[in-house]
FITI-875295 format. One line per field, with one value per residue (C-alpha): residue in one letter; chain; x, y, z negated; residue number from 1. Coordinates in nm, 2 decimals, m for minus. Layout:
N
fikol = A,...
guse = A,...
x = X,...
y = Y,...
z = Z,...
tormar = NUM,...
REM end
This chain:
224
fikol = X,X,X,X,X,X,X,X,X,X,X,X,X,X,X,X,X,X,X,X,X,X,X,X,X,X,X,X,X,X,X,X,X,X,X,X,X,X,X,X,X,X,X,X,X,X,X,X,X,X,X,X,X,X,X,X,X,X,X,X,X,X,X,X,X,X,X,X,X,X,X,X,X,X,X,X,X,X,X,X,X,X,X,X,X,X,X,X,X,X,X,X,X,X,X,X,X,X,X,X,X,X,X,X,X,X,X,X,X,X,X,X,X,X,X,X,X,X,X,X,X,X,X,X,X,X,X,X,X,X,X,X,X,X,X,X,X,X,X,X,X,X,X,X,X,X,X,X,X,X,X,X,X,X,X,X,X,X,X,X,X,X,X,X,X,X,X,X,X,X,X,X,X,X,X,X,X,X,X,X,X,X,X,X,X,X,X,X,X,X,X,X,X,X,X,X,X,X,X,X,X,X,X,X,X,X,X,X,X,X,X,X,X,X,X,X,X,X,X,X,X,X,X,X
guse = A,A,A,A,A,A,A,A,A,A,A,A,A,A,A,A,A,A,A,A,A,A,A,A,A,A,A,A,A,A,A,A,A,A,A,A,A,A,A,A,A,A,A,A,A,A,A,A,A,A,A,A,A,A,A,A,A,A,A,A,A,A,A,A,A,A,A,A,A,A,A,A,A,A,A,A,A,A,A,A,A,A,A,A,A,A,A,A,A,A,A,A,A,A,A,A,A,A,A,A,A,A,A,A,A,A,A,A,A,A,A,A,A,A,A,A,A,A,A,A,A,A,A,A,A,A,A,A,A,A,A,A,A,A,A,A,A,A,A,A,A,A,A,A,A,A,A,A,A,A,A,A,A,A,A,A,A,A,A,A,A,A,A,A,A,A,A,A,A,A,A,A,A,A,A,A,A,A,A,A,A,A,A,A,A,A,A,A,A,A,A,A,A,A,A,A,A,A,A,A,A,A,A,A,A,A,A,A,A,A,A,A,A,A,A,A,A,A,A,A,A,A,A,A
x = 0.00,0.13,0.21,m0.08,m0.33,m0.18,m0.18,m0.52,m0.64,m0.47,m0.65,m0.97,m0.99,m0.84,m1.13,m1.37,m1.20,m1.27,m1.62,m1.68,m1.52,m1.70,m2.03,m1.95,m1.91,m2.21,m2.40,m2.24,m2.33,m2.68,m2.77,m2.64,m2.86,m3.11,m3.08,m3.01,m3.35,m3.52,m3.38,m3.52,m3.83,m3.85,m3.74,m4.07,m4.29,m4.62,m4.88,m5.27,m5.37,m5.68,m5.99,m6.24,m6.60,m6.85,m7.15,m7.40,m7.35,m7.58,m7.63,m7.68,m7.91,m7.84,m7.48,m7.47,m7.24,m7.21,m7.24,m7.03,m7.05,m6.73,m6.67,m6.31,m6.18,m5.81,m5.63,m5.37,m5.03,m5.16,m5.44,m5.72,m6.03,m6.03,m6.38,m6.57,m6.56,m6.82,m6.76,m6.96,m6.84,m6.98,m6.73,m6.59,m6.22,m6.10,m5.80,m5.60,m5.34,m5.09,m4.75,m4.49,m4.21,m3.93,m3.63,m3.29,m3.24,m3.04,m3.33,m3.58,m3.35,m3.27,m3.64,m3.55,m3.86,m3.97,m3.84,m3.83,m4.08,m4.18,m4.48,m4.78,m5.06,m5.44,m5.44,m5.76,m5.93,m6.06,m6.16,m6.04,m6.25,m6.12,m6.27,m6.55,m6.24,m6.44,m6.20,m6.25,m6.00,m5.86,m5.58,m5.49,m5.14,m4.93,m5.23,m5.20,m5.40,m5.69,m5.55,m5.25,m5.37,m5.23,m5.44,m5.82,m5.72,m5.54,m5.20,m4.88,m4.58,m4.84,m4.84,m4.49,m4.42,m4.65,m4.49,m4.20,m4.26,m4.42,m4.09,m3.92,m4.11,m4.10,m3.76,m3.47,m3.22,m3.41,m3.50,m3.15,m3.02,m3.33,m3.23,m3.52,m3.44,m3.74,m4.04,m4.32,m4.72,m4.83,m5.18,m5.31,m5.59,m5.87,m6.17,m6.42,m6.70,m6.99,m6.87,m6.52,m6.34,m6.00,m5.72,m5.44,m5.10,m4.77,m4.47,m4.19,m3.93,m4.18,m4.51,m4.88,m5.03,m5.41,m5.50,m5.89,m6.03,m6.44,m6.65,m6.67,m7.00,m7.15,m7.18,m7.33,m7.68,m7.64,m7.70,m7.41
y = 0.00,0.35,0.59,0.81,0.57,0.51,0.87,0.91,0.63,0.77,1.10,0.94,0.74,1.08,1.28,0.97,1.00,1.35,1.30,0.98,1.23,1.53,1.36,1.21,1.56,1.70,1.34,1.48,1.82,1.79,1.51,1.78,2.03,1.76,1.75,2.08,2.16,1.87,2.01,2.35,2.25,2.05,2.34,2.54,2.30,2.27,2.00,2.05,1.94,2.09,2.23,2.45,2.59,2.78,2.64,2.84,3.22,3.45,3.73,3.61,3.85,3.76,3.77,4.09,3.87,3.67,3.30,3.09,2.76,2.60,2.21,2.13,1.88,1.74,1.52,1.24,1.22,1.08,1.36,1.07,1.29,1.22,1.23,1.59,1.78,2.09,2.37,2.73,2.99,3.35,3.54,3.47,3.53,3.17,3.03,2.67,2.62,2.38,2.21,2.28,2.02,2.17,1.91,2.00,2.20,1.83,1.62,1.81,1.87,1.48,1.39,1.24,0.95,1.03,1.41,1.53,1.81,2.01,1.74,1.89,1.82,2.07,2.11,2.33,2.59,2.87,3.26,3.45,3.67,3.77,3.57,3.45,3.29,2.97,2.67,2.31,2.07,1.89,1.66,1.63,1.64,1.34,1.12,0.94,1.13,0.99,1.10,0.95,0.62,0.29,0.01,0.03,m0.14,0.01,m0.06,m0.06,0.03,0.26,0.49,0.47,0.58,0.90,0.94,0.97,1.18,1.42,1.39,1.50,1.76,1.99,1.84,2.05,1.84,1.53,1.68,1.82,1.44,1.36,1.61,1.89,2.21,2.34,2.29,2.54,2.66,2.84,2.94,3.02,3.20,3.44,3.59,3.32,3.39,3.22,3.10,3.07,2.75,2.79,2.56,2.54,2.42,2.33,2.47,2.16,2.35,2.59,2.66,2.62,2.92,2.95,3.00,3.12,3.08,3.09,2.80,2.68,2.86,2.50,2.43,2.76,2.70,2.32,2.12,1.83
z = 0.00,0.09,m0.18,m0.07,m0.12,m0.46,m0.53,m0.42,m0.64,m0.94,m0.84,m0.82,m1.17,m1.30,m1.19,m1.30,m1.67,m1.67,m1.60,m1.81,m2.11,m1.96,m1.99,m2.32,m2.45,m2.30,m2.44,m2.79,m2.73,m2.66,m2.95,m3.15,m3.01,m3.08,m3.43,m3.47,m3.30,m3.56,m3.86,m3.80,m3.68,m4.03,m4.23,m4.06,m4.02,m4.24,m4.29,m4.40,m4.71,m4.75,m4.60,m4.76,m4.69,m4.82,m4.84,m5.04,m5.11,m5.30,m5.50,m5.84,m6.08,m6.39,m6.35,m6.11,m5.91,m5.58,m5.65,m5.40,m5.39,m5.20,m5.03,m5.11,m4.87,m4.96,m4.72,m4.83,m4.66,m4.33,m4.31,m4.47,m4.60,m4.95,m5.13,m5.14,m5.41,m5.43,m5.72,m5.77,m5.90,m6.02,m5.77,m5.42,m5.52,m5.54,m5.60,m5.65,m5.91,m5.76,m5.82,m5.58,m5.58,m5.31,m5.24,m5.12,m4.75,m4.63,m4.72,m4.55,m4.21,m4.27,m4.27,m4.56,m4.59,m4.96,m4.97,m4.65,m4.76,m5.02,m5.22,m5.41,m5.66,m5.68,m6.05,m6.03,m5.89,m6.09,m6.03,m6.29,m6.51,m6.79,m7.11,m6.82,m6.65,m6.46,m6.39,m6.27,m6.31,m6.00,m6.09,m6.43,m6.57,m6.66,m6.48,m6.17,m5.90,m5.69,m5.39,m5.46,m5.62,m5.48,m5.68,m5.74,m6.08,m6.32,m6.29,m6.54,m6.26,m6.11,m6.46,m6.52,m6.19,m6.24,m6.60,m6.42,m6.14,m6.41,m6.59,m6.32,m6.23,m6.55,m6.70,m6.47,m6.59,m6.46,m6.09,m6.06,m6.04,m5.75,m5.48,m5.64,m5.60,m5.81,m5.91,m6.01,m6.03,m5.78,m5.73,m5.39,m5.34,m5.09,m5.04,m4.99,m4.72,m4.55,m4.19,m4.23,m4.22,m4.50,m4.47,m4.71,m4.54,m4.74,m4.54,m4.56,m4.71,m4.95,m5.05,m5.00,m4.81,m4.68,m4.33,m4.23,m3.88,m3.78,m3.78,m3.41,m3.26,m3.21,m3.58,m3.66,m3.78,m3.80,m4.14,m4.10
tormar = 1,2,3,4,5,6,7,8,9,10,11,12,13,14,15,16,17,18,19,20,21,22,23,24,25,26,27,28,29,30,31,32,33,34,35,36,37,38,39,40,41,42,43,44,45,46,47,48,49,50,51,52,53,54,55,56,57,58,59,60,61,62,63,64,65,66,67,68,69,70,71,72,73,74,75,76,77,78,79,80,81,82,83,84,85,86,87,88,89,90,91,92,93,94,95,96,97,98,99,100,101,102,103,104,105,106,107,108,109,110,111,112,113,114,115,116,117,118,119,120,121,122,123,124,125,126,127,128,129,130,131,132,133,134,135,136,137,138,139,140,141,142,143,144,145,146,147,148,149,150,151,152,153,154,155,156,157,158,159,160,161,162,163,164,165,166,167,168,169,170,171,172,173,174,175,176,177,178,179,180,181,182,183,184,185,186,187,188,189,190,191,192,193,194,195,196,197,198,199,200,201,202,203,204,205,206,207,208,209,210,211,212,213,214,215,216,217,218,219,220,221,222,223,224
REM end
């Protein structure tokens, strides 16, 4: 074989090594770009938890005040409708004391399976009032939550599991070893009106906010 065949060879599996590494570094480059786009769409994502209605809302007398009565609609992780729950109030100025439990920035750009964002517990909703403060209990604390319940019967690893979680959740010594960054009340709350649908949304790297858009014109009028 002549030395310029050779040399062309030579040239040729050069320029295919160069590719072969080329694309390899663009193949590197662009899974990181990847999971650089993951992570931040983690850190801003949200989920719904809860949707709530007003179903009855009048002007109450005796009280002088607007009686609301809302539907409170919570959804387990996989957006399940949990049971109903219907509470009225004297006021429309509603709001939901909740636990927030944030986890570290890494577990949540990991999509960490258990803490890849920020978990939550209703405690109650209440309008405040002064010494006419009206609350309704929701989840309560150190209790395993309906929502959250695994076994229909009662069951021994289910509680400790709970006692746990409620241990890690107000003991900062405790959460500091599970990847928590904190963990605190927070009490959402809006004005409450007839034909509006309210949705409260947990943001995977913070809290819960509450989102209002009109019920869909073809409900309007309907008894569902």
């Amino acid at each position: 074989m002549k030395l310029t065949g050779i040399f062309n060879i030579l040239i040729a599996l050069m320029v295919t090594v160069c590719l072969i590494a080329g694309g390899v570094w663009v193949y590197r480059w662009l899974e990181e770009v990847k999971v650089l786009r993951k992570a931040v769409e983690r850190l801003s994502a949200d989920s719904r938890i809860a949707e709530v209605m007003v179903t009855k809302s009048e002007f109450n007398e005796q009280t002088q005040k607007i009686e609301t009565t809302i539907k409170f609609l919570e959804f387990d992780a996989h957006e399940n409708a949990l049971p109903p729950k219907y509470f009225t109030f004297q006021g429309n100025i509603i709001q939901f004391q909740s636990l927030v439990i944030r986890f570290s920035d890494d577990m949540i750009k990991g999509g960490d399976q258990l803490r890849g964002k920020s978990a939550y517990l209703f405690l109650k909703a209440f309008v405040l009032d002064g010494e006419k403060t009206q609350e309704f209990k929701i989840t309560e604390t150190y209790e395993v939550p309906e929502g959250y319940r695994v076994s229909e019967n009662r069951s021994e690893f289910e509680d400790r599991l709970w006692k746990d979680f409620w241990k890690y959740a107000f003991d900062p010594q405790e959460r500091s070893r599970t990847g928590i960054k904190n963990a605190q009340i927070e009490a959402p709350g809006s004005l409450f009106l007839p034909g509006t649908i309210y949705t409260l949304k947990i943001e995977h790297d913070g809290g819960i906010r509450i989102d209002a858009r009109p019920v869909p014109e073809i409900l309007k009028g309907e008894k569902l």
